[in-house]
N, C-alpha and C positions, 0 to 999 in steps of 0.2 A: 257878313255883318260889318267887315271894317268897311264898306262901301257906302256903308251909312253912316257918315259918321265925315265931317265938315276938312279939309284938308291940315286945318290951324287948333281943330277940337282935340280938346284931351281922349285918348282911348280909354276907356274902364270897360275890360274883358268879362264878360260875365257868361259863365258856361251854361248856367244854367239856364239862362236866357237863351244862348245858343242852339240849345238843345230843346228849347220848348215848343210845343204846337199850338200856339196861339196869336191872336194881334198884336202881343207884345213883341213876339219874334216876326221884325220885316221880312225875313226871307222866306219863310215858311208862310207869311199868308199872303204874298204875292204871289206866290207857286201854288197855291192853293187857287187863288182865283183863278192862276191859267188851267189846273183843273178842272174846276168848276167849269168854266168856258168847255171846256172838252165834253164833259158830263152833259150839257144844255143839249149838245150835238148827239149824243148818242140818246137822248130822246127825243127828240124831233127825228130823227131815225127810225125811232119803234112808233111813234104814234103817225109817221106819215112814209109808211114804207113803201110807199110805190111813184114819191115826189122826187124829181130828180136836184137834187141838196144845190148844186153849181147854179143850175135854171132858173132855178126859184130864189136863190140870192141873186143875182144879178139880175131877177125883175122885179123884187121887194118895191114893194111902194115905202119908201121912206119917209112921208108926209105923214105916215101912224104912228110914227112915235112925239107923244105930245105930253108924255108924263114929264113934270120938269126933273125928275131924276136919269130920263134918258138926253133929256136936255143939255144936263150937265157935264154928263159922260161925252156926247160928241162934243163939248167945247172944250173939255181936257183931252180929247183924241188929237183934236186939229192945234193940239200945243206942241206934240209931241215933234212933229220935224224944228222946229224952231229950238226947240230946248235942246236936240244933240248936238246943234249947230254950236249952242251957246257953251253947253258944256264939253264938248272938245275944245275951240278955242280958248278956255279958262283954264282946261284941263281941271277939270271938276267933276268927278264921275259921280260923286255924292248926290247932283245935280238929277241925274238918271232913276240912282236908289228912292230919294224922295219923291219924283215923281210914277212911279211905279206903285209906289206905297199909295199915294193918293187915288190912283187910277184903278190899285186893288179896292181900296176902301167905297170909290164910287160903286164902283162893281156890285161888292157883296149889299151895300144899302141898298141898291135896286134888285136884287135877288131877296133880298129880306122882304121887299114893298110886295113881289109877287107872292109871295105866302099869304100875309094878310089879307091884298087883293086879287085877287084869282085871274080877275082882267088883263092884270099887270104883267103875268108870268109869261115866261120867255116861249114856254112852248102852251099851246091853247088850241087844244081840236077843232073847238068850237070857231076860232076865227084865225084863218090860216093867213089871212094876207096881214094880218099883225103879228102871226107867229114870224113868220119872214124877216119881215124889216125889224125884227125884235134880235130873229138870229143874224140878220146882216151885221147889227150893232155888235152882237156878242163874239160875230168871226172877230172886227176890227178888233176889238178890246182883246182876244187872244192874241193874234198876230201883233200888236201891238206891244204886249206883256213877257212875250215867245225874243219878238227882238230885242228889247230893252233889258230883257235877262240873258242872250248872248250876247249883248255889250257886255255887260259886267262878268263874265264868266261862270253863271248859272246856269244848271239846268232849268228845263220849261216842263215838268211830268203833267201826265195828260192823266195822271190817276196820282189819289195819295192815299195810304192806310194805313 
């Protein structure tokens, strides 16, 4: 929590914020979307158990993703080497925390769009070559989430309950 939280900014400790499961607590819904990300992968597993998961990401047609919520997402992914660069040279680790939080927040809005729109969602029996390039997006966004919480000394759980 202190990692969010600006070099020069006043600390105000608040436990029970610390201790909460929700958006208000960064660290808990960062880890929560690297979850999530986990979760997307263990159904695309059950719904396409005989697809070889490595093969079929690294032949993803990436040209299907046209939602501008996935849009958004790879232009916040293709930040991220630039921003450790920035924030080690500042020595600004805060730098990392917020943008994790950002990258959480993309995340869960585009998992909330696939409830609504069924098209949208990450896994789709019905159309496998978007399910792909859907989960290609969603490995990035873990690994992504996985390393930017081992900068900061966080675990990355692959389950939360």
């Amino acid at each position: 929590m202190m990692l969010f939280r600006k070099n020069d900014a006043t600390l105000e400790f608040d436990l029970a914020k610390v201790i909460e499961q929700s958006k208000e607590n960064p660290v808990f819904y960062v880890q929560y979307a690297h979850a999530r990300c986990c979760s997307v992968f263990k159904q695309a597993a059950a719904a396409f158990p005989q697809d070889d998961v490595e093969q079929s990401l690294a032949a993803a047609a990436l040209e299907r993703l046209s939602d501008e919520g996935e849009s958004e997402l790879l232009k916040r992914i293709a930040q991220y080497p630039r921003l450790i660069d920035q924030a080690a040279a500042a020595h600004e680790p805060h730098r990392v925390a917020f943008y994790l939080y950002d990258l959480a927040s993309l995340f869960h809005a585009l998992w909330n769009k696939g409830k609504d729109s069924p098209h949208l969602r990450f896994v789709n029996q019905d159309d496998r070559e978007s399910t792909w390039a859907r989960l290609a997006l969603v490995r990035v966004v873990r690994d992504v989430l996985a390393s930017g919480l081992a900068i900061l000394g966080v675990a990355a759980p692959e389950e939360m309950r």
